[in-house]
C-alpha positions as CSV (number, residue, x, y, z in Angstrom):
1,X,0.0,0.0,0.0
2,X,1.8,3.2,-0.6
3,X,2.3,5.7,1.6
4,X,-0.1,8.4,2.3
5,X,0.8,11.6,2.0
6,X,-1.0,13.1,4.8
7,X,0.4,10.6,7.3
8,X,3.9,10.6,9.0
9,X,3.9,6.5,10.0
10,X,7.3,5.2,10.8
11,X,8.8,8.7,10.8
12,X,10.9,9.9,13.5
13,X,10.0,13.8,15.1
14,X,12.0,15.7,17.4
15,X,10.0,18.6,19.3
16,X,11.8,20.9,21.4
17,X,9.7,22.9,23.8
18,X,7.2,19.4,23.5
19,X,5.8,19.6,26.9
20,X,3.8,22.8,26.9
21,X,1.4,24.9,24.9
22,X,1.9,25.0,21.1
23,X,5.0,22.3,21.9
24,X,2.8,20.3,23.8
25,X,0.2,20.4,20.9
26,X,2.7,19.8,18.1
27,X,3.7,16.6,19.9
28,X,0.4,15.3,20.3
29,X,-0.2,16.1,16.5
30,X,2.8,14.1,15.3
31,X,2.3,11.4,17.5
32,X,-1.4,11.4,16.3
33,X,0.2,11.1,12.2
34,X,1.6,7.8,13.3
35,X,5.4,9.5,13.8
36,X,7.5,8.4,16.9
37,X,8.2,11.7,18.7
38,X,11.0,13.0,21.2
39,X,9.8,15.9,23.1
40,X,13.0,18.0,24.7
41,X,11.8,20.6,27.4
42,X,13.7,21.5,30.5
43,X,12.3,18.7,32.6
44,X,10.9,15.2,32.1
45,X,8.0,14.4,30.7
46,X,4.4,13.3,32.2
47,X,3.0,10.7,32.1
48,X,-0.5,11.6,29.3
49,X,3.4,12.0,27.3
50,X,4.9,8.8,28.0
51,X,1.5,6.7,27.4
52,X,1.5,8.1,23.8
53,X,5.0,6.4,23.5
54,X,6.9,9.9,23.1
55,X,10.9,9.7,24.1
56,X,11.4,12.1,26.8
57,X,14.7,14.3,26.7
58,X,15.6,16.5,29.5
59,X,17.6,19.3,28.2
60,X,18.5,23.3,28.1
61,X,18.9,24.2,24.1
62,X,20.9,26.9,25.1
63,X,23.5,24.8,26.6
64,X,26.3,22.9,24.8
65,X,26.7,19.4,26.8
66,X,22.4,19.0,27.0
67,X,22.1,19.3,23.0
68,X,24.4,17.2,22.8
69,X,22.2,15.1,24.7
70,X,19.7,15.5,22.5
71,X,21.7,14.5,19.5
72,X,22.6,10.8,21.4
73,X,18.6,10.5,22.1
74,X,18.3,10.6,18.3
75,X,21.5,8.3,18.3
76,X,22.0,6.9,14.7
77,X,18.1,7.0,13.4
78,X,17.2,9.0,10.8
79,X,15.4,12.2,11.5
80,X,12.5,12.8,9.5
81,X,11.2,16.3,11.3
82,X,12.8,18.9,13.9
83,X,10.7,21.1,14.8
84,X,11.8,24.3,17.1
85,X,9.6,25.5,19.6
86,X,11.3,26.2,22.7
87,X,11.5,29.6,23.6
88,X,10.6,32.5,26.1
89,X,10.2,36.4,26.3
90,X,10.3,38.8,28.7
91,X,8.3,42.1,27.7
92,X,10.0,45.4,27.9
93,X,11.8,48.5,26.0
94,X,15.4,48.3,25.4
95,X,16.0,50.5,28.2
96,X,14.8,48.5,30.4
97,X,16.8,45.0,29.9
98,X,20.6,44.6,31.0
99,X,22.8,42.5,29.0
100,X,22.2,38.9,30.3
101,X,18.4,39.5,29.6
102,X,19.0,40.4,26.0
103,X,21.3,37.8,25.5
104,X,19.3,35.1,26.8
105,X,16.2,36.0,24.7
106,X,18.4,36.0,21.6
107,X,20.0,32.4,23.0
108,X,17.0,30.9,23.7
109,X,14.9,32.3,20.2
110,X,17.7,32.1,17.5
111,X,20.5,30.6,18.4
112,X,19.6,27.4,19.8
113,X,17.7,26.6,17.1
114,X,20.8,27.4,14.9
115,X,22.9,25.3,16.8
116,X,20.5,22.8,17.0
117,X,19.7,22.3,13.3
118,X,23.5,22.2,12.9
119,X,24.1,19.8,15.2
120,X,21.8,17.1,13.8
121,X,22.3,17.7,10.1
122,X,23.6,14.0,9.9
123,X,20.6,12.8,11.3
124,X,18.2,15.2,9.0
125,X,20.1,14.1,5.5
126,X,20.3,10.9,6.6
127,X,16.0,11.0,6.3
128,X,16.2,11.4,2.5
129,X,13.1,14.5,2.4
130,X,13.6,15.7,5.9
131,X,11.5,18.7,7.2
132,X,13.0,21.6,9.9
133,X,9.8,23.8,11.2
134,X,11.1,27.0,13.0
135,X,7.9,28.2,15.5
136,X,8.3,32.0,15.3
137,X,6.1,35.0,16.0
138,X,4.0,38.0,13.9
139,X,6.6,39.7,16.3
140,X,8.7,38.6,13.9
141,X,6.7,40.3,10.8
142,X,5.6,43.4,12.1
143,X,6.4,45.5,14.8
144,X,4.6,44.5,18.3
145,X,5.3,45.7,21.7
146,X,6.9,42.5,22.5
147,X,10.2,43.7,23.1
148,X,12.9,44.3,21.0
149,X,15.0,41.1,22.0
150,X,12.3,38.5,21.1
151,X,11.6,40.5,17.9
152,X,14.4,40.3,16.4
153,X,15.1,36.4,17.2
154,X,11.6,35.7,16.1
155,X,12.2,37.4,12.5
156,X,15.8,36.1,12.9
157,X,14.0,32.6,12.3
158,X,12.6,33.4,9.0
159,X,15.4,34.4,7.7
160,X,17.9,31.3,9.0
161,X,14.9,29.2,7.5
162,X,14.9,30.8,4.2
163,X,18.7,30.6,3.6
164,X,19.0,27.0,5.2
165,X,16.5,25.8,2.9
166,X,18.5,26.7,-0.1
167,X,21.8,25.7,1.4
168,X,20.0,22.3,2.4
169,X,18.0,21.6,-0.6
170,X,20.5,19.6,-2.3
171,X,20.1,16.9,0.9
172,X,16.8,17.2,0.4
173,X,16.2,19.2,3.8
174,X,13.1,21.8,3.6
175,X,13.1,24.4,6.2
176,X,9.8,26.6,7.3
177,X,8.9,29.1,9.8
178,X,5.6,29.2,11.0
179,X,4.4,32.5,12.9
180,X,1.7,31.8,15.8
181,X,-0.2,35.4,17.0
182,X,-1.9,34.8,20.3
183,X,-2.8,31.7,21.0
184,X,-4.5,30.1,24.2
185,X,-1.3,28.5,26.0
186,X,-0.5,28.9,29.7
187,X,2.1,31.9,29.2
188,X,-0.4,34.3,27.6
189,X,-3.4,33.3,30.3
190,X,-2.5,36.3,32.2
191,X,-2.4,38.8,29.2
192,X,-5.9,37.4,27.7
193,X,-7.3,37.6,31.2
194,X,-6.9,41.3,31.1
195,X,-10.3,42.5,29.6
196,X,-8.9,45.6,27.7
197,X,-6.1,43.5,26.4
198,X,-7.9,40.8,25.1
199,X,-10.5,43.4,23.6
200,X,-7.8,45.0,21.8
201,X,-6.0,42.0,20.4
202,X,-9.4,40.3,19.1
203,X,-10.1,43.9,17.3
204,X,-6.7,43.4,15.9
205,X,-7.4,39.2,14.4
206,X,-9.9,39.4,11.7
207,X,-11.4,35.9,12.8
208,X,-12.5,37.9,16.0
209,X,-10.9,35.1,18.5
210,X,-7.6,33.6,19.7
211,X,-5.9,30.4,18.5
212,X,-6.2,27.7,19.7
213,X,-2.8,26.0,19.9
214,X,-3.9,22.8,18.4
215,X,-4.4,24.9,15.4
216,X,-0.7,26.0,15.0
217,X,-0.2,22.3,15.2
218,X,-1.9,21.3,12.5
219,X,0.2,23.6,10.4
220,X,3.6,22.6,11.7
221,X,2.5,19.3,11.0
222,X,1.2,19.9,7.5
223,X,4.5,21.3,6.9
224,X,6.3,17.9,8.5
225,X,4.6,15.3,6.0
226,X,5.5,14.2,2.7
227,X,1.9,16.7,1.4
228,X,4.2,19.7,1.7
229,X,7.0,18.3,-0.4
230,X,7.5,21.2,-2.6
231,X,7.3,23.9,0.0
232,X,10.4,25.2,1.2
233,X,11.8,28.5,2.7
234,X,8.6,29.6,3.4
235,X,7.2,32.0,6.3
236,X,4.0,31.2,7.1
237,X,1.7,33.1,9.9
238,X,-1.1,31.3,11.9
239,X,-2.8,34.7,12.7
240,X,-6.6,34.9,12.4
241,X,-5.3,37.8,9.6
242,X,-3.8,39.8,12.2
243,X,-1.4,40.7,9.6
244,X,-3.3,41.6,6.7
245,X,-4.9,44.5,8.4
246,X,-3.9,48.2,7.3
247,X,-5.9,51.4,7.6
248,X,-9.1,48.6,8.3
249,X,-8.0,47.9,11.8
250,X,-8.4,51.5,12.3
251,X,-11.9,51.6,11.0
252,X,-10.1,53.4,8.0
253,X,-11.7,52.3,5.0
């Protein structure tokens, strides 16, 4: 029986960030496909996790010894998807953040991921059609006050996608950014239980509501299977329109 195309059976999916929020959800997509996922996230994973069969690695991206951790999880298998989700912010103007701050965000956002990709290119050529998903940010399109750090990392990601997937076409590596708005996870609870705030980001999405993470999912994943063959270097946002809107989000028609 040939293989389908929207299916991902006997693939093997790295996840980093794969215990929470739109990590959490990308795992359970994956594994849902029919791939065998690792999840890496700072601490082990629970047990809903484990009962779907995912590997569990306990490991900081930002440090040198725990990724290379993560490459001897993956050991000498061939990796069919690495998608990057870990990451983190802290809100703020320039001003305001001293030099460790700013340098973590960057780290943590851009280059981890770098580093990471780089580290398991064996593993991704090895795959024969392999497929790298970078989770960024419509921080990373337009300008938000997100802070600058995060900004810059998320659109950072684009562009590391864009010129990885032509310097890794040739193995046959596509590379993608996908770019979330707000989306119901743990970390924004406390900005969408504001009233004004979530008032002013729903007049802002065209669809009129916030994602649901199992939707940003559903793209990374449609980016992971063999269906999305022929798209590479792309930079796609998961935005309820959020940024198609011009004069019309200020009632200027």
């Amino acid at each position: 029986m040939a293989t389908s195309l929207w299916r991902l059976d006997g693939r093997l999916a790295l996840v980093t960030g794969g215990t929470r929020g739109i990590g959490r959800a990308i795992v359970e997509e994956l594994v849902a496909l029919g791939a065998h996922v690792i999840a890496v996230a700072r601490g082990p994973i629970d047990d809903a996790l484990g009962a779907l069969g995912v590997e569990g690695v306990a490991a900081d991206v930002t440090v040198a010894t725990d990724r290379a951790r993560i490459v001897a999880a993956v050991g000498g298998r061939a990796l069919h998807v690495l998608v990057h989700d870990a990451g983190t912010n802290v809100r703020g103007p320039l001003t305001g953040y001293d030099d460790a701050t700013i340098e973590r965000l960057l780290a943590v956002n851009l280059t981890a991921p770098i580093l990471l990709s780089r580290d398991l290119y064996l593993a991704l050529r090895a795959a024969q059609g392999a497929s790298v998903v970078h989770v960024g940010s419509v921080a990373g399109i337009v300008a938000l006050p997100t802070g600058i750090a995060y900004a810059a990392a998320k659109a950072g990601l684009g562009q590391v996608a864009r010129t990885l997937a032509l310097e890794w076409a040739r193995d046959g590596i596509r590379v993608n950014t996908v770019a979330p708005w707000y989306t119901r996870t743990p970390l924004v609870e406390p900005v969408l239980a504001d009233a004004a705030r979530l008032a002013a980001i729903l007049a802002a999405t065209p669809l009129g509501r916030i994602a649901e993470p199992r939707e940003v999912a559903a793209v990374v994943a449609f980016l992971a299977m063999p269906a999305a063959s022929y798209v590479t270097g792309q930079h796609l946002a998961v935005d309820g329109g959020m940024t198609l809107q011009g004069l019309g989000a200020l009632g200027v028609l």
